[in-house]
N, C-alpha and C positions, 0 to 999 in steps of 0.2 A: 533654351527654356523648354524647348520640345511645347511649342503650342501647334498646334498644327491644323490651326481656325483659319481658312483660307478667305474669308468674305470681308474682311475690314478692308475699308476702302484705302486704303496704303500699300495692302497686301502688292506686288508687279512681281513676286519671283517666278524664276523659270526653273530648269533642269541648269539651262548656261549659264543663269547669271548666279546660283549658289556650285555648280562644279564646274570653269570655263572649259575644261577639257572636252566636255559633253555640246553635241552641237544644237539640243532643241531649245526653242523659242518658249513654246507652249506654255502662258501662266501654268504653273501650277494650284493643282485642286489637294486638299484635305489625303486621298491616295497617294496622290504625286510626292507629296510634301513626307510622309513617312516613307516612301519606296527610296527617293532620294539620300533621306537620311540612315535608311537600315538596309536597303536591298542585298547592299554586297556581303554583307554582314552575315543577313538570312540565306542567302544563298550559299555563300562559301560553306558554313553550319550543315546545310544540308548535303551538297556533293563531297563533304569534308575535304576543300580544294581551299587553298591560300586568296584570302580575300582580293590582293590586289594580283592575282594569276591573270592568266591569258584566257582560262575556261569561261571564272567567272565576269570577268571582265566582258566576254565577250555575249556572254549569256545577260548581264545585266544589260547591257546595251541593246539587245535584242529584244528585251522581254517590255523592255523600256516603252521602244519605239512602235511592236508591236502589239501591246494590250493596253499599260498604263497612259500613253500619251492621251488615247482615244478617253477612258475617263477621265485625266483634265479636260479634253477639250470641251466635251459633255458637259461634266458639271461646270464649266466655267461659260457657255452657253457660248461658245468660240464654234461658227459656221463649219461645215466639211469644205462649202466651195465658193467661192464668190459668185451673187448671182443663183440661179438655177442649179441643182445639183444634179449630175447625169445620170445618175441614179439612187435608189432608195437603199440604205441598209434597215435591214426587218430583224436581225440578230442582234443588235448592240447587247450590252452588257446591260444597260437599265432596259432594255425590253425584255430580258432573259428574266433578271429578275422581280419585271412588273408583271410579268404571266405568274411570276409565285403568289400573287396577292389575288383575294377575291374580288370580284368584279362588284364596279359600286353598286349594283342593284341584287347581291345573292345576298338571301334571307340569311345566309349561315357567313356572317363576318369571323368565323374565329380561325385565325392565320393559323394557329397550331394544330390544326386538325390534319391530318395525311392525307 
């Protein structure tokens, strides 16, 4: 149906339990849920490499693990650590692009300004 409204409370999918091949756990989020269903797709497209190859395959897997999971875990409000985290990340993806938006006290609210 291609909805890919991750918040209804029925919603449990992962990466593993819609492709078992795949070993993450991580609910997936609204990103996840479209990376899942078109990554390999959009990537082969791009390296003009056979979707289920060795490249892409292995690139999906990678891009997976290391960018996408971190915005599920994010938006799905899924901890870094049990406990105390040993340390802070200051880069995520929504602080990347919360530094795009104006600070709630600047007179000049208009996002599309340069």
């Amino acid at each position: 149906r291609h909805r890919y409204d991750h918040h209804q409370r029925s919603f449990r999918e992962s990466m593993r339990s819609l492709r078992p091949d795949k070993p993450w756990s991580t609910k997936l989020s609204s990103a996840g849920l479209v990376y899942c269903h078109f990554g390999s797709q959009i990537l082969a497209g791009l390296l003009q490499l056979p979707e289920d190859g060795p490249v892409v395959t292995a690139l999906y897997d990678k891009l997976y693990e290391n960018f996408v999971e971190e915005i599920d875990a994010i938006d799905n409000g899924i901890a870094q650590a049990e406990g105390e985290p040993r340390y802070a990340l200051s880069t995520t993806l929504s602080a990347r692009v919360g530094h795009l938006n104006p600070r709630w006290n600047d007179p000049d609210q208009d996002t599309e300004v340069g």
